[in-house]
C-alpha positions in Angstrom: 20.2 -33.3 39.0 20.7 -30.2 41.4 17.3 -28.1 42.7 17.8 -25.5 39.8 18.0 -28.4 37.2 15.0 -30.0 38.7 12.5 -27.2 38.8 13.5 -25.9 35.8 13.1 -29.5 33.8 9.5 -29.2 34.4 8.6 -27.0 31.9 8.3 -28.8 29.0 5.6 -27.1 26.8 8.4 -26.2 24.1 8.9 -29.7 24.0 5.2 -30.6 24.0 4.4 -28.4 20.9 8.0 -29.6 19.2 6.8 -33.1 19.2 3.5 -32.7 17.7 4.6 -30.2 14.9 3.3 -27.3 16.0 6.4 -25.5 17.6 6.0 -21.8 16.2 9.4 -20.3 17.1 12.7 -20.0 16.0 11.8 -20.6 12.6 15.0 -20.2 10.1 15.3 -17.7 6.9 17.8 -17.7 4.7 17.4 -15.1 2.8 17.0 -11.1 3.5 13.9 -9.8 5.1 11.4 -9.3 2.3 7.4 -9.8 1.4 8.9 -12.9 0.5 11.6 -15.3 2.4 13.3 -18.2 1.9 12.7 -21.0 4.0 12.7 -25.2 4.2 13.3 -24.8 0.0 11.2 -23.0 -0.7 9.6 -18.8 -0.8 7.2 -17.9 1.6 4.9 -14.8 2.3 6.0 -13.0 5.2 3.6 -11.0 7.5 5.3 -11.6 10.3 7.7 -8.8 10.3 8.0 -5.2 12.1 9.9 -3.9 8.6 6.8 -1.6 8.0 8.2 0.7 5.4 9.9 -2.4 3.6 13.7 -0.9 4.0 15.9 -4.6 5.1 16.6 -5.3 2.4 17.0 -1.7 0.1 20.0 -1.7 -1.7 21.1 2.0 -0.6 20.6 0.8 3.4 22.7 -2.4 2.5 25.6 -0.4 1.3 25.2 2.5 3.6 26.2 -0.8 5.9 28.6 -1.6 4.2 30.6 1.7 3.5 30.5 2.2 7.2 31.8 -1.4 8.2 34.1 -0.5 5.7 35.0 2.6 7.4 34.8 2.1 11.1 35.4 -1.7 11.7 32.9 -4.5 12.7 32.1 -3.0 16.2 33.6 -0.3 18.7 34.8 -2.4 21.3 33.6 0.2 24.1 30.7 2.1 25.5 29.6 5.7 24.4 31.2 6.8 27.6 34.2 5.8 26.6 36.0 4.8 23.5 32.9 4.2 21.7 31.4 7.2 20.3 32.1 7.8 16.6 31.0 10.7 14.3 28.1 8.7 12.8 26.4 7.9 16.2 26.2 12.0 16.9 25.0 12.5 13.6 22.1 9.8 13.9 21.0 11.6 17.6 21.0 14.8 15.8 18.9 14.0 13.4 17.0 11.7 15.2 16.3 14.6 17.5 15.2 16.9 15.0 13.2 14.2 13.6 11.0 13.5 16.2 10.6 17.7 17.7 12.8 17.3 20.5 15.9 19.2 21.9 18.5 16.5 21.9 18.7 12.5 21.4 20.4 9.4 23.2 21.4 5.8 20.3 21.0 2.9 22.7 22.1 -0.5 21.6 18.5 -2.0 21.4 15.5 -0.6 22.1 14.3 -3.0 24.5 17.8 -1.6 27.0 16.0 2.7 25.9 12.8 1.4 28.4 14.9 -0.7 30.8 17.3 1.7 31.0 15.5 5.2 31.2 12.2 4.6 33.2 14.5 3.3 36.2 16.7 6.1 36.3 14.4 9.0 35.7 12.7 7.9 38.8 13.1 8.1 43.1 11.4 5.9 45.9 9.3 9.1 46.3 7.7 8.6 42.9 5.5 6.5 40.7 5.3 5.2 37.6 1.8 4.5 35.5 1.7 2.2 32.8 -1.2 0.6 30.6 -1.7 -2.9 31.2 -0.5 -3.8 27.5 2.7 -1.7 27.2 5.6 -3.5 26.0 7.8 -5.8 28.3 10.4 -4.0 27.9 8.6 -1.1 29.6 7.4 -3.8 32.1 11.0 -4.4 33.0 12.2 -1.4 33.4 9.4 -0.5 35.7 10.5 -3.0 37.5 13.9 -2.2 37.8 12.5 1.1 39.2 12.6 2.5 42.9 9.4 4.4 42.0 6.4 2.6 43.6 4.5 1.3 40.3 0.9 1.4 39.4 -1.4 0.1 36.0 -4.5 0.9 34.5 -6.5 -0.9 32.1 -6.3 -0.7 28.8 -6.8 2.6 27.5 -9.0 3.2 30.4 -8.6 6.8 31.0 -11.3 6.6 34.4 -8.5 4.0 35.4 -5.2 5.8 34.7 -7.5 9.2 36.2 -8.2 6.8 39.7 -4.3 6.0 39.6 -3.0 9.4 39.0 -5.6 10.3 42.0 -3.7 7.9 44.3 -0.4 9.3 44.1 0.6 12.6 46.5 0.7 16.1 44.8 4.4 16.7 45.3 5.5 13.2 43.3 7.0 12.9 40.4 4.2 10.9 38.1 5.7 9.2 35.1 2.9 7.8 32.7 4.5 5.3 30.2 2.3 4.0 27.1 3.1 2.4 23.9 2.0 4.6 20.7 0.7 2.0 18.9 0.3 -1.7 21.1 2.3 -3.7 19.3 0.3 -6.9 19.3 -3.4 -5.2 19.2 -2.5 -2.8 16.7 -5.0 0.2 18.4 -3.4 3.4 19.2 -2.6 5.0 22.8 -5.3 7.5 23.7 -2.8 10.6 24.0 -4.9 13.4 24.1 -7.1 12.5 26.8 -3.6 11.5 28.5 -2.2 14.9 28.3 -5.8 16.3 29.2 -5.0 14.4 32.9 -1.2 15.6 32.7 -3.0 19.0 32.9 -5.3 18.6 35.5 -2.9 16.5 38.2 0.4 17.8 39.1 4.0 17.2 38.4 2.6 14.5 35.4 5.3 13.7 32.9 4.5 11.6 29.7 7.1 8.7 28.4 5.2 7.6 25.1 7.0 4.4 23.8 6.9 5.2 19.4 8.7 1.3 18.1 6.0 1.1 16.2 4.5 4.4 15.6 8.0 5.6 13.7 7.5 5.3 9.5 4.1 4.7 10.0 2.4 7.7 11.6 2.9 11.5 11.9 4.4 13.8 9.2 6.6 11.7 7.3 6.5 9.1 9.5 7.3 11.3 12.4 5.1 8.4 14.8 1.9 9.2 17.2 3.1 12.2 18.8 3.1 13.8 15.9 0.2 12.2 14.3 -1.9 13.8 17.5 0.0 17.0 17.0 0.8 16.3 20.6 4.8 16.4 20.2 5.6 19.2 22.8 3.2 17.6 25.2 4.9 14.6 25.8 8.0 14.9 27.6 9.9 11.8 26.1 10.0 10.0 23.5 11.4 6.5 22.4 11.6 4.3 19.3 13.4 1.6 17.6 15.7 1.2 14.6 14.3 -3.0 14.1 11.2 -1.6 12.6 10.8 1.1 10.2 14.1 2.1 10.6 16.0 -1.1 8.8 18.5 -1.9 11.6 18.9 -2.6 15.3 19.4 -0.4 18.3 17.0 2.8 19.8 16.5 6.2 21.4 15.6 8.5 23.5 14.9 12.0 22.7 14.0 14.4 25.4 14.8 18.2 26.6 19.0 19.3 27.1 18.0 18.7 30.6 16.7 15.3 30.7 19.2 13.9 27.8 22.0 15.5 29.6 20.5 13.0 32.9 20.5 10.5 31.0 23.9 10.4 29.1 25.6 9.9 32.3 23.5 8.1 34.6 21.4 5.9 32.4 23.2 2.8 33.2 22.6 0.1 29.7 23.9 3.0 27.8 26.5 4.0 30.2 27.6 0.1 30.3 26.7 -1.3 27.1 29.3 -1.3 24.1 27.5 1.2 21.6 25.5 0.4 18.2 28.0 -0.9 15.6 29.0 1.0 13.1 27.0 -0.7 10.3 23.6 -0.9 12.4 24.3 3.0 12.9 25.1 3.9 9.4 22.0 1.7 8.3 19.8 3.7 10.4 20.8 6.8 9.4 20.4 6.1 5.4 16.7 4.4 6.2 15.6 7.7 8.5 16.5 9.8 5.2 14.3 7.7 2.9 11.8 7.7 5.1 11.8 11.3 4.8 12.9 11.8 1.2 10.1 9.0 -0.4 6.6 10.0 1.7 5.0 7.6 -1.2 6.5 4.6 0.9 4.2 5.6 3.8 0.9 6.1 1.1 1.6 2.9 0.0 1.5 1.4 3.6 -1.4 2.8 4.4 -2.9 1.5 1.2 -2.5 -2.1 1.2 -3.2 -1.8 4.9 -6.9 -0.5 4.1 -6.6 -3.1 1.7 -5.6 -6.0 4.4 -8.1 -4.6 7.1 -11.2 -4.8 4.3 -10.6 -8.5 3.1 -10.1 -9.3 7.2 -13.3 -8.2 8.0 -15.0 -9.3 5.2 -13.7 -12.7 6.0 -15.3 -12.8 8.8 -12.1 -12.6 11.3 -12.1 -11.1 14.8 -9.9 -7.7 14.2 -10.2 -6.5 17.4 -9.4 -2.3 17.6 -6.3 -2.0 15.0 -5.8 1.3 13.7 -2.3 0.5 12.2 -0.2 -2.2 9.8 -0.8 -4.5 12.7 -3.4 -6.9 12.2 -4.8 -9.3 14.9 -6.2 -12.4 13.9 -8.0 -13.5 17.1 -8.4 -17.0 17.8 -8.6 -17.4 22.0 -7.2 -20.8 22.4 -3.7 -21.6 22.9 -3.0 -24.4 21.0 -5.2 -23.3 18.1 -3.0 -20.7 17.8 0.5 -22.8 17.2 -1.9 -24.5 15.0 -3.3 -22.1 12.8 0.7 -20.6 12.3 1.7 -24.3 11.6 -0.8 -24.6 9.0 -0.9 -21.5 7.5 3.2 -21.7 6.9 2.4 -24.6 5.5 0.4 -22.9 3.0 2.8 -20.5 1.9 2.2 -17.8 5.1 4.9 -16.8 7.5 2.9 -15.4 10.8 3.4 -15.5 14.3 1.9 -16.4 17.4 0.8 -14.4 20.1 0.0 -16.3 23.3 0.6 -15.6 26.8 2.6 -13.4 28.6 2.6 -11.2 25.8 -1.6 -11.7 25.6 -4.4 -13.2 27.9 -4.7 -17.0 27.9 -8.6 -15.4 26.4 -6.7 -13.0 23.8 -4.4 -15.5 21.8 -4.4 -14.1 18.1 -1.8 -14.3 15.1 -0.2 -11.1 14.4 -0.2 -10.4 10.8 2.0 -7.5 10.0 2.3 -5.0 6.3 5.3 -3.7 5.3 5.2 -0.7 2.3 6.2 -3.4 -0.2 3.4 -5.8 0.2 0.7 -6.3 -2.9 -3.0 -6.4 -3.0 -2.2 -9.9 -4.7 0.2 -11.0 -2.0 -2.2 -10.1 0.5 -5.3 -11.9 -1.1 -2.8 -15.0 -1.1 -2.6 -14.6 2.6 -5.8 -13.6 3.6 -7.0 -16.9 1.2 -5.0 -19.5 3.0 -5.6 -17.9 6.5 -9.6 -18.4 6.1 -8.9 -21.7 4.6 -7.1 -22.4 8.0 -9.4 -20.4 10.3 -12.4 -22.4 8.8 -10.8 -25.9 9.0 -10.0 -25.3 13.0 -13.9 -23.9 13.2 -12.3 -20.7 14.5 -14.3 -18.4 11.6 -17.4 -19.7 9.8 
């Protein structure tokens, strides 16, 4: 076995968990994404998707999918530089754009290549880049694909993200780069008090990352910005299509002059062969129901209220949440591939969240509402979840 082989044959925790039953990932559905999946035989209750307004498997997405495969082929065989631009894909950025209250929008193929893509290129050695200590890793990445010297605060400190912005010379370019809503503590970004600093340092410009903000807050699911009525303060804005909007791929929307940047520099859209024509299509006809059925939101929020009242009254540790994102703390590794073992096989389809996406101390299962969820699916949940939680003494 050659030294790569070697070193990397010691990690073996996958294989650890695998053989004692508890291995949490990878788990296979066979059937669309719904409140309820098919897996191993047999339905279970899933909270352990991002689908928040419940759109994967609408009948009118579906076939605007299909009309466009239809239409345009499986794929474009090109970047959006080059052969692989079609009508559909300026039509989604347009509307997008308009969508969100800014100038002009980039369709990248995921949303994880929008943050690795843009924060690097918006950036010089001269500069730095600011970014919470729970952003995304995708943001994570891209910072550190970046030139730009690169600084963190803790969480939704805003004495900590003040001492950083205090560090960096006048006359640099300071990018500060925050999810709306953190997508495995469910609390919000503290956006007002961020654009208060933006105000009182120089040359400040705001990156606010809206995956999970889009279809669930703001006018008509408009996301954070919006929500704060901060839209024009923050300088650029970025979301997914895997979430609220039914599909796969992401944005950036921005001023003429940044998106203009952008659309020839930024290198995994420059590079990368563009959304398919299906994914696209499906994203469009999901960002017009959004905005043609505001019920769908009303009803999120609901059983979300709903969720967060039989949490607490549980007895669980909710942490901060102020969105469809639930965190079930439990603080101990191996508890937590436990608890999702369990509770799956009760019927409950969550996931874990363990480290690096949490501290070792933070573990929790992330237990997610989509529109389409009941009350009664949701007290069959937060039943067999407490059953679990008391068996592995993690509640009383």
């Amino acid at each position: 076995m050659n030294l790569l082989k070697t070193r990397l044959a010691k990690y073996d925790l996958p294989q650890k968990m695998m053989e004692r039953g508890i291995y949490p990932y990878f788990r296979q559905i066979v059937s669309k994404q719904g409140t309820e999946v098919e897996m191993d035989g047999k339905n279970i209750l899933m909270f352990g998707s991002n689908a928040y307004t419940g759109l994967t498997g609408d009948p009118r997405v579906i076939e605007a999918g299909v009309e466009a495969l239809r239409k345009y082929g499986s794929g474009c065989a090109g970047s959006r530089f080059l052969n692989g631009t079609l009508d559909i894909h300026v039509q989604l950025e347009k509307e997008l754009a308009e969508f969100v209250g800014k100038d002009e929008a980039l369709c990248f193929s995921t949303g994880f290549t929008v943050n690795s893509g843009v924060i690097p290129q918006l950036l010089t050695r001269n500069d730095f880049i600011i970014c919470d200590d729970r952003d995304h890793a995708s943001i994570v990445d891209g910072r550190r694909l970046s030139f730009a010297k690169a600084l963190h605060y803790k969480h939704n400190d805003m004495k900590d993200l003040e001492r950083c912005l205090k560090r960096c010379p006048k006359n640099a370019v300071k990018l500060i780069v925050v999810d709306g809503v953190f997508s495995m503590e469910g609390d919000l970004a503290k956006l007002p008090e961020i654009v208060e600093l933006k105000h009182k340092h120089d040359n400040v410009v705001i990156m606010v990352d809206e995956a999970h903000g889009l279809g669930v807050f703001g006018r008509q699911g408009r996301g954070v910005c919006d929500h704060f009525n901060l839209t024009d303060e923050i300088d650029l804005i970025m979301g997914t299509f895997s979430k609220s909007l039914a599909s796969i791929g992401g944005f950036i929307a921005a001023d003429k002059v940044i998106i203009n940047y952008l659309r020839h520099t930024a290198r995994t859209y420059i590079f990368s062969a563009s959304d398919t024509p299906a994914a696209t299509a499906s994203a469009l006809e999901a960002l017009h129901i959004i905005q043609n059925e505001p019920e769908r939101i009303t009803a999120l929020w609901e059983v979300t209220h709903y969720a967060l009242d039989k949490f607490r009254q549980a007895g669980f540790e909710i942490g901060e949440t102020e969105s469809p994102i639930i965190p079930l703390y439990v603080r101990d590794v191996e508890k937590t591939f436990m608890v999702t073992k369990r509770a799956f096989d009760e019927g409950v389809f969550v996931n874990s969240v363990i480290p690096p996406a949490c501290a070792a101390s933070d573990t929790l299962i992330r237990f997610s509402l989509m529109a389409t969820h009941t009350k009664e699916e949701v007290d069959r949940a937060v039943a067999a979840l407490t059953k679990v939680f008391k068996e592995l003494d993690i509640i009383k």
